[in-house]
C-alpha positions in Angstrom: -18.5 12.5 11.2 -20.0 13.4 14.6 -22.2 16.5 15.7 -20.6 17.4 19.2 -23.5 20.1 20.9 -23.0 22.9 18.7 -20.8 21.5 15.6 -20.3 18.6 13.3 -16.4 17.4 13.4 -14.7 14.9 10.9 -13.0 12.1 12.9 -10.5 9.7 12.3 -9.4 11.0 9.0 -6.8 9.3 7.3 -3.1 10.6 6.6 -3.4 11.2 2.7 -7.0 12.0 2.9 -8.4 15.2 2.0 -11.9 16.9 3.4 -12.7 19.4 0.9 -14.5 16.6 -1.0 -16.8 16.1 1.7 -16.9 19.5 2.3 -17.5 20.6 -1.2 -21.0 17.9 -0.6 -22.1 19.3 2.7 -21.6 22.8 1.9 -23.5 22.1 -1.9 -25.9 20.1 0.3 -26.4 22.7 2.9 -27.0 25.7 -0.1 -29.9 23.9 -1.4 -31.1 23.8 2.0 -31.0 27.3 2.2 -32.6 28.0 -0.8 -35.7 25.6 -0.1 -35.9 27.4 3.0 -35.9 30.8 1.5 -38.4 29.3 -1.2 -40.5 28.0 1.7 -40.7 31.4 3.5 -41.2 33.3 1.1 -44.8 31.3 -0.1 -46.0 32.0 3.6 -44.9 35.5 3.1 -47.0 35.6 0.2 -50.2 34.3 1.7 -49.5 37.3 3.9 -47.6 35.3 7.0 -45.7 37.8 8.9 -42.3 37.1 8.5 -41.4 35.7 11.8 -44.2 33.5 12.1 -43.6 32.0 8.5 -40.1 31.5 9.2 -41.2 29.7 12.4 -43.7 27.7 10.9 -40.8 26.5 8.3 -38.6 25.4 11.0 -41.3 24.0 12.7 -41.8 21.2 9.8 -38.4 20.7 9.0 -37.7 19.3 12.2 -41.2 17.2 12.3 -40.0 15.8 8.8 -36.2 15.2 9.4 -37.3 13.3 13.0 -37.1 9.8 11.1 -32.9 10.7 10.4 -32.4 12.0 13.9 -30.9 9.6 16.5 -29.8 10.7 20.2 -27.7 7.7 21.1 -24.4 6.5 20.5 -23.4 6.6 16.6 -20.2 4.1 17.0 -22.3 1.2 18.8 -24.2 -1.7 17.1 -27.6 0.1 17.9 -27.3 2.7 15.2 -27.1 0.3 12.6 -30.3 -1.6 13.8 -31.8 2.3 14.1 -30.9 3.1 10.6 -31.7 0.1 8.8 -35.2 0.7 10.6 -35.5 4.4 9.7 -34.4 3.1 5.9 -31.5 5.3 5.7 -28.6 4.5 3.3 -25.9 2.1 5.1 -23.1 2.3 2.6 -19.8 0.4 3.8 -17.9 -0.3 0.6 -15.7 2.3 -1.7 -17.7 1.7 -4.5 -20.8 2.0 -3.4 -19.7 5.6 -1.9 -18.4 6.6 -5.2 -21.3 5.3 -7.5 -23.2 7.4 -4.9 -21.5 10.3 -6.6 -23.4 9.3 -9.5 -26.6 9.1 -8.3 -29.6 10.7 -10.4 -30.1 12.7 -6.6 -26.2 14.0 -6.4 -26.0 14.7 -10.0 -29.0 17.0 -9.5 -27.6 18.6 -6.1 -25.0 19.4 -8.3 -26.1 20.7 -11.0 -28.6 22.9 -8.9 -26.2 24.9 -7.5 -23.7 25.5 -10.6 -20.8 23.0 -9.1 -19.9 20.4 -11.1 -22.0 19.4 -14.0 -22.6 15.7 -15.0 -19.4 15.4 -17.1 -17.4 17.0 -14.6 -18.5 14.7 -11.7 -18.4 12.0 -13.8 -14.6 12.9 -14.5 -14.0 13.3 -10.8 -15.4 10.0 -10.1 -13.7 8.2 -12.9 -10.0 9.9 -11.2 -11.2 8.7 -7.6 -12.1 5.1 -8.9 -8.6 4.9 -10.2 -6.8 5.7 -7.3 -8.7 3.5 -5.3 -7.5 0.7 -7.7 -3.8 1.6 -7.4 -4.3 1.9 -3.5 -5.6 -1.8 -3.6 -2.9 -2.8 -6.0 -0.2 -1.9 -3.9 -1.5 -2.5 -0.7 -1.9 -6.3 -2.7 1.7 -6.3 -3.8 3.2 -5.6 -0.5 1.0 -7.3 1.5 2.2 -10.7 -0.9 5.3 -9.3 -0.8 6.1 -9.5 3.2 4.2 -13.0 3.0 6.2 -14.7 0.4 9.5 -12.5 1.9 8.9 -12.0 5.7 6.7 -14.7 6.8 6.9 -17.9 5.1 11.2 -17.8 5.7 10.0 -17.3 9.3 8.1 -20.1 9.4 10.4 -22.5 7.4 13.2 -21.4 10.1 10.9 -21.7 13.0 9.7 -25.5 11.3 13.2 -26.8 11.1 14.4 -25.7 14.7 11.0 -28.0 15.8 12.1 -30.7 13.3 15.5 -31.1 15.3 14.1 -30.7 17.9 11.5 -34.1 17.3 14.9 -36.0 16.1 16.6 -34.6 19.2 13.9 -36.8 21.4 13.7 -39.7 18.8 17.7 -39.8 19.9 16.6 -39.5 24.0 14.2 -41.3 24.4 12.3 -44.7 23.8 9.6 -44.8 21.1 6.6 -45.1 23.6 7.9 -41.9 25.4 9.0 -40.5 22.1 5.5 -40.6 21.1 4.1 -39.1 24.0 6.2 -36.0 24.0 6.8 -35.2 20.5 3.1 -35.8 19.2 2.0 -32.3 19.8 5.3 -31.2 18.0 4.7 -33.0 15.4 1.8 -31.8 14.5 2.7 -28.5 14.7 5.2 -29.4 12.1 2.3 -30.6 9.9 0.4 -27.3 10.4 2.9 -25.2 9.7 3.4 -26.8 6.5 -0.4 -26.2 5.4 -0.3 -22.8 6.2 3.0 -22.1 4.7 1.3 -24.2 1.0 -1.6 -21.8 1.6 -0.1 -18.9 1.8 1.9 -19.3 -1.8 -1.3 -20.6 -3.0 -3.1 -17.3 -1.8 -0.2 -15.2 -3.0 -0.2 -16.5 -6.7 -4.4 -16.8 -6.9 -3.9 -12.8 -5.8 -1.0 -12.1 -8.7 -3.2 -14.0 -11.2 -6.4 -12.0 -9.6 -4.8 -8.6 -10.5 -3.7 -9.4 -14.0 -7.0 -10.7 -15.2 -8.2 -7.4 -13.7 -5.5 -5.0 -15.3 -7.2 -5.8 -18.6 -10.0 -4.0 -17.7 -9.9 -0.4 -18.9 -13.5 1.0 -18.0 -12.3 3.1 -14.7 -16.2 1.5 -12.0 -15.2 -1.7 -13.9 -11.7 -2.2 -12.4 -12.1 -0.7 -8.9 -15.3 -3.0 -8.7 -13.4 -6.3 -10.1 -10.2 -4.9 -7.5 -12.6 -4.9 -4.8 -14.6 -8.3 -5.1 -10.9 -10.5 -6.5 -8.3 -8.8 -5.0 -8.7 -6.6 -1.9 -6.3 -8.9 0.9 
């Protein structure tokens, strides 16, 4: 989300992703702005401000208050984070903590406020977005140990037999103090191909036994969080 001179521009956004959810929060976000502002001028206005100077005065403090969010360098780089984490601004990086921000005492006000979604209905929005994250992370699971088990470890096997006849092929040439010497690396090769192949099934079935035990959960947070901390590849 970066502010480019004279506008703000969503970037990057995913294929099946949709921005009127963000939108819906700036644009809620932005009307009680507006109506702080209007509250704000309108006290000046009362203490007999003229109306330019009390609208000026506004603006004046709400850029002397907001200089603790504003940063002038580069939001992608390293630097940002440091900034941030300085300035004590919210760092969220995980799905669920994005969507339990939803539920915030502070968002369910904002809400509220401006006659959007009450609590129930942004509790039922939530409870619908937690469970498509789950079923994004369950299939994303499934294939992902689907082209492992499928794809991959037959690849490997393949690959591991063409390098075992190949170590026999040398036993066959050459003597065994040669032999040694040329097919050692091969050899264990062979070896380390094996443990990965043993670890992948291992992974594979811990993951399949991960998402059962966390299909039994019904409560909606409950299951995205478990899906998120067990399963996520």
């Amino acid at each position: 989300f970066a502010f480019t001179g004279d506008r703000f521009e969503f970037r990057a956004v995913g294929a099946t992703t949709n921005c009127a959810a963000p939108m819906t929060v700036l644009n809620t976000a932005v009307a009680q702005q507006l109506v702080q502002f209007k509250k704000d001028v309108d006290y000046l206005i009362n203490k007999e401000v003229k109306k330019d100077e009390a609208i000026f005065q506004v603006i004046r403090k709400y850029i002397i208050d907001s200089k603790n969010v504003r940063f002038e360098g580069n939001s992608y780089s390293e630097e940002w984070h440091k900034e941030a984490k300085k300035k004590g601004l919210t760092h969220i990086t995980s799905v669920i903590d994005a969507l339990d921000a939803y539920l915030s005492a502070k968002s369910k006000r904002l809400f509220k406020s401006q006659k959007i979604l009450n609590e129930k209905e942004l509790e039922g929005r939530t409870d619908v977005r937690f469970d498509n994250y789950t079923k994004k992370v369950q299939i994303e699971s499934r294939v992902i140990g689907d082209i492992a088990l499928s794809q991959v470890v037959p690849i490997a096997i393949d690959y591991q037999t063409k390098l075992m006849d190949n170590v026999r092929g040398l036993k066959e040439t050459f003597g065994q103090s040669e032999f040694k010497k040329l097919a050692g690396s091969r050899q264990e090769l062979i070896k380390t191909i094996s443990e990965h192949i043993t670890n992948i099934k291992a992974k594979v079935r811990d993951m399949i036994e991960a998402r059962k035990t966390t299909n039994s959960i019904s409560n909606a947070r409950e299951k995205a969080s478990q899906y998120a901390a067990s399963v996520l590849p």
